[in-house]
C-alpha positions as CSV (number, residue, x, y, z in Angstrom):
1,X,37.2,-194.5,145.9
2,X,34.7,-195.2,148.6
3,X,31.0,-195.2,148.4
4,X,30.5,-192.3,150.5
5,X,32.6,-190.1,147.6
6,X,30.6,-191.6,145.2
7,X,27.2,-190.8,146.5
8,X,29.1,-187.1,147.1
9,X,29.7,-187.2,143.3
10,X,26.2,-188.9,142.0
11,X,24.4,-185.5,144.3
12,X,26.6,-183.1,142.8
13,X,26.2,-184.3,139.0
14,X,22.8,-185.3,139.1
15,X,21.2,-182.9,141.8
16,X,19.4,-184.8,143.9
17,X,20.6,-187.0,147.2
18,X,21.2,-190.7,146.0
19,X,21.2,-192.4,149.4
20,X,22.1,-196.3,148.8
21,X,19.3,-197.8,149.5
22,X,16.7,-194.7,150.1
23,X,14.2,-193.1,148.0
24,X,14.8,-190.7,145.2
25,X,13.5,-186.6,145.9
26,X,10.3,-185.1,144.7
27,X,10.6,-182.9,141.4
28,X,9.4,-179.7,140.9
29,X,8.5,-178.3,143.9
30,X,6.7,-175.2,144.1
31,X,4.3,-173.2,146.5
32,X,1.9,-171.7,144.9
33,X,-1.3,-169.0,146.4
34,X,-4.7,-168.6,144.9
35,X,-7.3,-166.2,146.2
36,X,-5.3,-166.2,149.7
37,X,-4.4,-170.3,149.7
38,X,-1.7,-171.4,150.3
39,X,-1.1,-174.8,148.3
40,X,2.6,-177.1,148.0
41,X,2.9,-179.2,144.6
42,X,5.4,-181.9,143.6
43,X,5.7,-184.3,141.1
44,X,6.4,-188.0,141.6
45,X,10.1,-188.7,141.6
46,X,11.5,-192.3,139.5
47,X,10.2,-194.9,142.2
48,X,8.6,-197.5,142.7
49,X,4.9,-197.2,142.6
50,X,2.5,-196.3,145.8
51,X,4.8,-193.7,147.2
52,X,3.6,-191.3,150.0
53,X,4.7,-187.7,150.7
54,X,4.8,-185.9,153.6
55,X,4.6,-181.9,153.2
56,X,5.8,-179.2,155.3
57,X,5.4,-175.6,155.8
58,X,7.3,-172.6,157.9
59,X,7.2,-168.9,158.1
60,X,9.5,-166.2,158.9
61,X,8.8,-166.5,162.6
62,X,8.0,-170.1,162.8
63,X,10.0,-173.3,162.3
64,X,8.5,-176.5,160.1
65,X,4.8,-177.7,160.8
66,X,3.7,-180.7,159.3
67,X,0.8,-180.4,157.8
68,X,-0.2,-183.3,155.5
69,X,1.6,-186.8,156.5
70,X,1.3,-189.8,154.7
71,X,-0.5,-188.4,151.5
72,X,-0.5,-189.8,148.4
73,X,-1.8,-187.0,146.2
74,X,0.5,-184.7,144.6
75,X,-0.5,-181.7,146.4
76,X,-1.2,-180.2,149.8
77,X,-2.9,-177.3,151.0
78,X,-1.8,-175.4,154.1
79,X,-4.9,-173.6,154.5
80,X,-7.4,-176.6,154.7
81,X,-6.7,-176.4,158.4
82,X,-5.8,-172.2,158.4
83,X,-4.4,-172.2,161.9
84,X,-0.8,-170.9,162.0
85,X,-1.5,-169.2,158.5
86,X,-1.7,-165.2,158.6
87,X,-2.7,-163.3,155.6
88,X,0.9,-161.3,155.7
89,X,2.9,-164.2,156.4
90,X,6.1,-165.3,154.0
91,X,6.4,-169.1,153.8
92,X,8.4,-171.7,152.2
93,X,7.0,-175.1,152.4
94,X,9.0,-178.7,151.7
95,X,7.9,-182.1,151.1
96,X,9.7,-185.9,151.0
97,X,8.7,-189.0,149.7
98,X,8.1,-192.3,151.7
99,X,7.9,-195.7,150.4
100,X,7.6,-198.3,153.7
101,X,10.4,-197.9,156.2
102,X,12.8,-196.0,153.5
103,X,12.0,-191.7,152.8
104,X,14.0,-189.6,150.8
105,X,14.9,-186.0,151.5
106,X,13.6,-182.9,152.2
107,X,13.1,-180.6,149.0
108,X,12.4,-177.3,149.9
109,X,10.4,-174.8,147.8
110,X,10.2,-170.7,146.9
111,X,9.1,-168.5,149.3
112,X,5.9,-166.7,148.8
113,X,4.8,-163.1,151.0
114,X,1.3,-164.2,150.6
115,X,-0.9,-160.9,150.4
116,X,2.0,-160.3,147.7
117,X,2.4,-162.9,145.6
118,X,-1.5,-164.7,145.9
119,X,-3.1,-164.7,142.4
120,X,-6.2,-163.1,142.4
121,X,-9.4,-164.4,140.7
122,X,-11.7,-162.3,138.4
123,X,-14.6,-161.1,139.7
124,X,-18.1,-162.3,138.7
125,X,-20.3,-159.5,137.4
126,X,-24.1,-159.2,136.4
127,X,-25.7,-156.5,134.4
128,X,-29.4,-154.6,135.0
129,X,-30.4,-152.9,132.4
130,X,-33.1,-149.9,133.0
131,X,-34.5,-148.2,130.5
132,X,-31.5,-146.2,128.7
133,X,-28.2,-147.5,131.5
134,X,-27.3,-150.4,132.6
135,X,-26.2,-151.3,136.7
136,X,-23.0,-153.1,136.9
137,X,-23.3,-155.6,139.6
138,X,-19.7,-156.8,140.8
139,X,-19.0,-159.7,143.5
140,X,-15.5,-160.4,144.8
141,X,-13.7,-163.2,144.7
142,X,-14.2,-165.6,148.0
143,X,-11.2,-165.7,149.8
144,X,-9.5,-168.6,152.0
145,X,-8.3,-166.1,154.2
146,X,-9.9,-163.0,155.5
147,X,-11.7,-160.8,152.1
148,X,-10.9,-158.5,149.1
149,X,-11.9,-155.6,151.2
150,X,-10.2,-156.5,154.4
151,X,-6.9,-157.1,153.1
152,X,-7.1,-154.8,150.1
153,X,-8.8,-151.4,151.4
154,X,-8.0,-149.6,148.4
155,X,-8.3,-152.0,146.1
156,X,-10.4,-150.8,143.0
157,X,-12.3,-151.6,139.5
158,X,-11.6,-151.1,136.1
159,X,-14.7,-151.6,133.9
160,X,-14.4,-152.0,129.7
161,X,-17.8,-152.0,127.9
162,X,-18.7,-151.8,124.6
163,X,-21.1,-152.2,122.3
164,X,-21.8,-155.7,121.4
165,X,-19.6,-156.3,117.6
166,X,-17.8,-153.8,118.3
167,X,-14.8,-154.6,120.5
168,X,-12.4,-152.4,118.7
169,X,-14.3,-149.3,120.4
170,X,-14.0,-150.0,123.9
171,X,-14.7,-147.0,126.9
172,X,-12.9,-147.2,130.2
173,X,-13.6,-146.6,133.5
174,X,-11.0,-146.5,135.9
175,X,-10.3,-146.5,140.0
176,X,-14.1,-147.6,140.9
177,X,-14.4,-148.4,144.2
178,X,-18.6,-148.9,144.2
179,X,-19.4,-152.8,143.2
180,X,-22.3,-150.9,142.2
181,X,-22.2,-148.8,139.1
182,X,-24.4,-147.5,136.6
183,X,-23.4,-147.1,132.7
184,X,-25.9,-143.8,131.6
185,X,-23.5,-142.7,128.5
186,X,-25.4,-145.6,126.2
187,X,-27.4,-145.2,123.2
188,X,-31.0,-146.5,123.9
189,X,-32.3,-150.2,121.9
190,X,-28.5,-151.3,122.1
191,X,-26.7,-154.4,123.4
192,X,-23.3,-153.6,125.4
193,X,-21.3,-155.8,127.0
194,X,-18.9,-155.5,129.7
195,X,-15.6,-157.0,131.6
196,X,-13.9,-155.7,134.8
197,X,-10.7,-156.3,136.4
198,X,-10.1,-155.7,139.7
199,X,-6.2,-153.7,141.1
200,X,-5.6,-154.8,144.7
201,X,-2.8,-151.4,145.0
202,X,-0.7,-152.8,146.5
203,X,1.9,-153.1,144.1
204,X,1.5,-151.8,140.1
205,X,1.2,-155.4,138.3
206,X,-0.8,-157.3,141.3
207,X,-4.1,-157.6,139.0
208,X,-6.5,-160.1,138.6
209,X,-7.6,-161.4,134.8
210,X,-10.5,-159.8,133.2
211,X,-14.3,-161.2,133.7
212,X,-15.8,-163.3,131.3
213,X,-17.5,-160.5,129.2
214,X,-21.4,-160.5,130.1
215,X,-23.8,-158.5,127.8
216,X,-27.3,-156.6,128.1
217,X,-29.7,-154.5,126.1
218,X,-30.7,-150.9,126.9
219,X,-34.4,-150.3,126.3
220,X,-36.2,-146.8,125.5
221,X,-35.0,-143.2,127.4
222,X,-36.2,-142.9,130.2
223,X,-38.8,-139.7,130.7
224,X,-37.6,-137.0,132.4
225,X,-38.1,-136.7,136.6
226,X,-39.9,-133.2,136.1
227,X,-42.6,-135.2,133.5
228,X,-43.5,-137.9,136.1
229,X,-44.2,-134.8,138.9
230,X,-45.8,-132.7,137.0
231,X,-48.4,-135.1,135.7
232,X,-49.0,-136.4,139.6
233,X,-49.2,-132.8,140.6
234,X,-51.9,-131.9,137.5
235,X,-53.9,-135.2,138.8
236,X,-53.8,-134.4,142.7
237,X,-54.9,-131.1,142.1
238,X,-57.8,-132.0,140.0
239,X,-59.1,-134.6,142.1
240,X,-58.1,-131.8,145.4
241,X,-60.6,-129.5,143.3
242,X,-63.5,-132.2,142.3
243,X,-63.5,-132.9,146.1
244,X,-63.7,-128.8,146.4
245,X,-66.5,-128.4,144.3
246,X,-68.3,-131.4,145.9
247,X,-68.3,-130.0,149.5
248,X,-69.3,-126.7,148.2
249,X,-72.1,-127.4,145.8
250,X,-73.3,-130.5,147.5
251,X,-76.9,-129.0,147.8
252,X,-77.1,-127.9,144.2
253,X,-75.8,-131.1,143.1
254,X,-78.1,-132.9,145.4
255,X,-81.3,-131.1,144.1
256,X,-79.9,-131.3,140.5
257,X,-79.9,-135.1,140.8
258,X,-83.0,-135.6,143.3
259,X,-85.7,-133.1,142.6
260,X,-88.0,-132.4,145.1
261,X,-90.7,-130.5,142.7
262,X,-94.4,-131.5,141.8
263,X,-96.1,-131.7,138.4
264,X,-98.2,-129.4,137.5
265,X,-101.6,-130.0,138.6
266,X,-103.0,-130.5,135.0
267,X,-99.9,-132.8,134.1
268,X,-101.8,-134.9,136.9
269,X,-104.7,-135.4,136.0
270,X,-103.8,-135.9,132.4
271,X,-101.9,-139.0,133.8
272,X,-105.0,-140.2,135.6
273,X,-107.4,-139.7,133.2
274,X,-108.8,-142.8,131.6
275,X,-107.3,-143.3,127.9
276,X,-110.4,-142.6,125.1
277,X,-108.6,-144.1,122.2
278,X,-110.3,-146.6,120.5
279,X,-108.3,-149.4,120.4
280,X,-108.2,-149.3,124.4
281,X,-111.7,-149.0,124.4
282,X,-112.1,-151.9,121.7
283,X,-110.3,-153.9,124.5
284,X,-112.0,-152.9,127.4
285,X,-115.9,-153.8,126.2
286,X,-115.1,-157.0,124.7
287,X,-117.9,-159.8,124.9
288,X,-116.5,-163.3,126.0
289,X,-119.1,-165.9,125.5
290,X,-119.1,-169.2,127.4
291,X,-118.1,-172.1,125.5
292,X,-119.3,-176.1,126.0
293,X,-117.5,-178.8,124.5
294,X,-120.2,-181.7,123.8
295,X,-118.5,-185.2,122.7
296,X,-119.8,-186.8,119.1
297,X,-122.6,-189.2,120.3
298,X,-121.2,-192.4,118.0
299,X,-118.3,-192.3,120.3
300,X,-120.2,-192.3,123.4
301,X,-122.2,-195.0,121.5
302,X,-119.5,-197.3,120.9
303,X,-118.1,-196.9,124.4
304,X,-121.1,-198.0,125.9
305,X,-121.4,-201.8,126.5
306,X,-123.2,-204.3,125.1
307,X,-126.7,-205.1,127.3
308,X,-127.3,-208.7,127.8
309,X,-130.1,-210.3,125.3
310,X,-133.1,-211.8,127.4
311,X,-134.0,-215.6,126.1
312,X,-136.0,-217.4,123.8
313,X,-138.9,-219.9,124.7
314,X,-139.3,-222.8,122.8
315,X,-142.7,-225.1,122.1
316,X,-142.4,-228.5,122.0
């Protein structure tokens, strides 16, 4: 039997091209799409070690473009360089392996409609609680190509609260389209939490994974609108009527505060008249007498100093 029916045989049994001499296949290939990627994996075929793999991708309209050459992880992603790529696009990508001079074959991977088939992220959501609701604040996933909105235009939101311990009793709502929504059904001094999931419909199944749940508190109810307006309208008309009542009796006011009237004439000279009680008259004819401090005469004595004794003559 010749060699070139034996390597015929060896491919058919074992499934993969056994070239003499060349390079076993890459395993597992599969092309795979995450928030609008588009990303080839392999694994590493029985080799030698320090292999490198050359990947491949091609569209219904468009033949095989190489798009990473020489690689040595087990991975490449079309879109890193998203020219060529449209967001409608079906593609089948293949890869080979390359050790030196030697490669092995192509192998050739699924084909995937990528606005279809792309796995979809959850969203990421953040609660606001005010007073007795809480404001459900929902961000899209960031896609590689074009948005959630763009490619999705009647995509919608499911949102699942509940109140926290109490999972069993979830509440629904359904076909949301706001990434703004308020939850007023809650009970007041409560902790909720909530999840959403977003439906891109454009086929029944093609949803993306619940949020992590995130959970806030309500607080007290919040007064009624008509409360808040009619206290501002009881305080604007007073202070309309204080300024009223100002304008109006500004003269009455004015005297009332700075009298212009006189005393009466005898309340005058009452007020002038010179006090006769006795005390103040006590006061007013008080003798003062002139006093002189004289100093104790031994201390002027002993300050003095000593005069000079005169001489004594002497008879011989």
């Amino acid at each position: 039997m010749s060699a070139t029916v034996c390597v015929f045989i060896l491919s058919a049994v074992c499934g993969h091209t056994v070239v003499s001499g060349g390079l076993s296949r890459p395993t597992k290939v599969r092309l795979t799409s995450q928030d609008m990627n588009l990303v080839l994996r392999w694994d590493s075929p029985a080799g030698p070690a320090g292999l490198l793999y050359t990947a491949e991708y091609k569209s219904s309209v468009i033949s095989y473009r190489a798009s990473c050459v020489n690689i040595s992880t087990l991975e490449c992603d079309f879109t890193r360089i998203p020219q060529g790529i449209y967001q409608f696009g079906k593609y089948t990508g293949r890869v080979r392996a390359q050790s030196g001079t030697e490669t092995s074959a192509w192998v050739e991977s699924n084909n995937i409609t990528l606005d279809r088939e792309t796995f979809i992220t959850s969203p990421n959501v953040s609660l606001l609680s005010n007073a007795a609701a809480i404001e459900v604040i929902i961000q899209d996933p960031v896609f590689r190509i074009s948005s959630l909105r763009e490619l999705y235009s009647s995509a919608t939101y499911k949102i699942t609260y509940w109140q926290d311990g109490q999972r069993q009793k979830t509440k629904n709502m359904s076909n949301i389209l706001q990434n703004r929504v308020v939850l007023s059904d809650l009970e007041p001094w409560t902790r909720y939490c909530v999840q959403v999931q977003i439906s891109t419909g454009r086929r029944p199944n093609h949803l993306s994974p619940p949020s992590t749940a995130v959970c806030e508190s309500t607080t007290i109810d919040e007064e009624a609108p008509w409360v808040a307006a009619v206290v501002t309208f009881v305080i604007t008309a007073m202070a309309v009527a204080l300024v009223v009542i100002a304008v109006v009796y500004r003269k009455r006011i004015s005297r009332f505060l700075c009298p212009k009237d006189e005393l009466p004439q005898h309340f005058n000279e009452d007020l002038m008249k010179r006090p006769n009680s006795s005390w103040y008259i006590a006061i007013a004819e008080e003798i003062f007498h002139q006093v002189i401090i004289i100093p104790d005469s031994s201390v002027l004595e002993a300050e003095r100093p000593l005069e000079a004794e005169p001489p004594h003559n002497t008879q011989t």
